[in-house]
N, C-alpha and C positions, 0 to 999 in steps of 0.2 A: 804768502805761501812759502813754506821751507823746501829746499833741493831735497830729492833723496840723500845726498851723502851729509845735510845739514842735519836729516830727523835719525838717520845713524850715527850720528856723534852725539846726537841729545839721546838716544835709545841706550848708549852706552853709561855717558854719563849716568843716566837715571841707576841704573843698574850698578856702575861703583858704588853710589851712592847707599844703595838700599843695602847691596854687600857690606858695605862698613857699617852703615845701622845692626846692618843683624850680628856683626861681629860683636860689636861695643855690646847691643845686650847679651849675645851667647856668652861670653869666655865669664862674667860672675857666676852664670850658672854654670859652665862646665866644672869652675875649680868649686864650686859647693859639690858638688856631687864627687869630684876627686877627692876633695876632704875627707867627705862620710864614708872613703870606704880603706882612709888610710888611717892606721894605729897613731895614738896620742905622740907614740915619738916624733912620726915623721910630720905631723902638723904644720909644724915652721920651717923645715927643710929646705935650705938654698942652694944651689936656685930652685925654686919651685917647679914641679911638676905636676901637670894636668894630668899623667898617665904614672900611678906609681908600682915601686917595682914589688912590691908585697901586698896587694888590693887585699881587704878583708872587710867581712860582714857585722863583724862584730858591734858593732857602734849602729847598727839597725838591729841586730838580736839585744843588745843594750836598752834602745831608747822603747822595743817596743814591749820589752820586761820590766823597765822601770815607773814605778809609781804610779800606779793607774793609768798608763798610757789609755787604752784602751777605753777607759770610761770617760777620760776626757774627748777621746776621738771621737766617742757617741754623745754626749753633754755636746761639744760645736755643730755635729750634724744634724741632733735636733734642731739646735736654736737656728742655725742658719735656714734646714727646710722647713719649717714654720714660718721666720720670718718672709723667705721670700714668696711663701704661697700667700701669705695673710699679704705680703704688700702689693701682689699683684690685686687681688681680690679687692683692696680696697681702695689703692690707686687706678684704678680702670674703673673701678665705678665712680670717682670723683673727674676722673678723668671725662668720663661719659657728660655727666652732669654740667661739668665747666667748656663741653665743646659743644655739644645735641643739645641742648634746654636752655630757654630761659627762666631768668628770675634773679629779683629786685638786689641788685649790690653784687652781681657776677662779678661784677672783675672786680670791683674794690678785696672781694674776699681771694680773688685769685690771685692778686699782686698781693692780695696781704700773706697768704700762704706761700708763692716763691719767697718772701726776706725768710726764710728757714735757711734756702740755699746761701744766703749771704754771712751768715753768722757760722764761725769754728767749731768746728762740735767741740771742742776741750773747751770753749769757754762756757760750755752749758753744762759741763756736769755735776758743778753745786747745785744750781738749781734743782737738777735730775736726778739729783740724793735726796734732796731734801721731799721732793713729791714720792719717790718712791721710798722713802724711808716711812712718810706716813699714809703711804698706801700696804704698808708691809710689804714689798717685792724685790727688798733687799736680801741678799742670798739666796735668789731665788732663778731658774733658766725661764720663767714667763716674766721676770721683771727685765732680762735682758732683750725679750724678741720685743717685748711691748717699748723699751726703750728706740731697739732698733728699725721697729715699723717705722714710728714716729718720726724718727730723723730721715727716714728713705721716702717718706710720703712728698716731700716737694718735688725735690728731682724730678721721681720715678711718673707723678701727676703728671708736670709739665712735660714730659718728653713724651706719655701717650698722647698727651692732648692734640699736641701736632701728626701723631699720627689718625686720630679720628677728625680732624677736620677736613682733611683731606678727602675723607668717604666722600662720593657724590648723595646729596639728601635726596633725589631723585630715589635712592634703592630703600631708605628711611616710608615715602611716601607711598611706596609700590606696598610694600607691607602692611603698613595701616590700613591702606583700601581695601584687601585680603583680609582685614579684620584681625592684625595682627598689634600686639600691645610694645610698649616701651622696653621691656623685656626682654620680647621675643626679636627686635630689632640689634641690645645690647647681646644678646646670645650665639643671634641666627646671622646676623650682619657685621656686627662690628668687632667683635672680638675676633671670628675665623679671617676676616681679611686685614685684621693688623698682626699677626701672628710672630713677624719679625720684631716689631716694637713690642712686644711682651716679649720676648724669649731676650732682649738688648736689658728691663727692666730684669728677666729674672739673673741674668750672667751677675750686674751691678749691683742686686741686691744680695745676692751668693756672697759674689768676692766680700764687700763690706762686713756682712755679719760674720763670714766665716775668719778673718783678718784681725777685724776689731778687739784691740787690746784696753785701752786706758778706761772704758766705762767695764768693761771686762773686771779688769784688775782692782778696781774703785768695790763694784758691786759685789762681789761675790768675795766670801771669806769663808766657805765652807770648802773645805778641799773637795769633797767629791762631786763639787759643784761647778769646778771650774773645768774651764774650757780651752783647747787646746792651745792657743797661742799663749794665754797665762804659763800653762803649763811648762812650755818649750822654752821662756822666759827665765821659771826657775830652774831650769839643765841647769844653768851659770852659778856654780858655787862663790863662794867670797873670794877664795886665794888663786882658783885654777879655774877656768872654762875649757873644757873639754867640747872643742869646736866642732870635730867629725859628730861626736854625741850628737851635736844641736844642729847641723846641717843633715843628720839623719831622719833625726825627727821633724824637720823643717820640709823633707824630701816627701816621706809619707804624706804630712800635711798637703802638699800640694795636689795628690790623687785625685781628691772628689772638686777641684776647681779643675782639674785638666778634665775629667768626666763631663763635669758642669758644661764646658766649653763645649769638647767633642760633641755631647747630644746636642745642643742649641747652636752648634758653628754655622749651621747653613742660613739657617733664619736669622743670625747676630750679625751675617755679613752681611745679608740681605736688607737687614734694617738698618745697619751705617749707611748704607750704600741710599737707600729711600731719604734717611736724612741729609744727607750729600744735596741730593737731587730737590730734594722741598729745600734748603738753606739757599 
């Protein structure tokens, strides 16, 4: 057992600590956003300043004027809300299947499903040309979500499965007796009382699609096809990068993941926290 003045020294500590965490990631983001709202001269201005002394918008009236901004802002919000509803839908009922049921080769096929998690997505996307080049869904925003289902199904499978094993089958059984079907248990039972672990699966599968560049930039060659991080990528001319430009546009970009976050914060803490406590 610790003194009180031993759990007050450790209460502090903790607290330096987190304070220096949150500084180390605040000050990239402060000076991006000091960036985006300072004119190309003062860019590299020494010493540098977090707070500059002629703030301007221009470099957000810029990026959100140029070159289709705007149809690529709606090209990644499609693909990413599609993908994350199609991978909830379709990991949670694998998920379902690989914790509730049996049947002959479970788990050979479920350890064969996590090596997904094991393998770089960069080193699969020749393969991932070459099927989708002869499925036609090259230049395509369904050959992107269908790409990115696919790569988000291990994960997203394995992290609900530990949250439905957990259900007690006790409430599985009460149902059936009630004359209630497989269905009505995946419906009525098991999806409303995991509700943290799907909103943890839709945050993770947000971020990825909405982020993901190299199958991005690989796939699509149609310009009004592409999607917003392609996009922000080519801000970067050959001789000059106009950085306020691209941390402006990087800034915007950020909105529908802070949305993303805000709506699911409570249920995303609430499911770290249940995985804490199952681990």
């Amino acid at each position: 057992m610790l003194s009180r003045k031993e759990e007050r020294i450790l209460r502090i500590i903790t607290y330096i600590v987190l304070i220096c965490g949150v500084v180390v990631v605040a000050i990239p983001f402060l000076y991006m956003i000091s960036t985006s709202i300072k004119s190309q001269t003062y860019t590299f201005e020494y010493p540098p300043r977090l707070i500059p002394k002629n703030p301007t918008l221009e470099n957000y009236v810029e990026a959100l004027g140029k070159d289709r901004f705007g149809l690529y802002f709606l090209n990644s919000l499609f693909v990413a809300t599609i993908t994350t509803i199609s991978t909830i839908v379709v990991s949670s009922l694998m998920a379902y299947a690989f914790s509730r049921t049996s049947f002959p080769g479970k788990e050979i096929f479920f350890y064969t499903l996590l090596t997904g998690m094991m393998i770089p997505s960069t080193m699969l996307i020749i393969p991932q040309f070459i099927i989708a080049k002869n499925l036609h869904l090259l230049n395509s925003l369904w050959g992107l979500i269908i790409i990115y289902v696919t790569m988000s199904l291990s994960m997203q499978t394995f992290l609900l499965r530990g949250f439905f094993e957990v259900i007690p089958r006790e409430l599985e059984e009460a149902v059936l007796i009630d004359g209630g079907t497989q269905w009505t248990i995946f419906f009525k039972i098991i999806l409303p009382l995991t509700r943290p672990g799907l909103a943890v699966v839709a945050i993770f599968t947000f971020l990825y699609s909405w982020d993901e560049f190299p199958w991005a930039h690989v796939a699509i060659r149609n310009i009004s096809r592409r999607t917003l991080p392609v996009a922000i990528a080519l801000f970067q001319n050959q001789y000059l990068t106009k950085w306020g430009l691209v941390f402006a546009a990087s800034i915007v970009a950020l909105i529908p993941v802070i949305g993303v976050f805000v709506i699911f914060q409570k249920y995303f803490i609430r499911g770290l926290m249940s995985g804490a406590i199952k681990g």
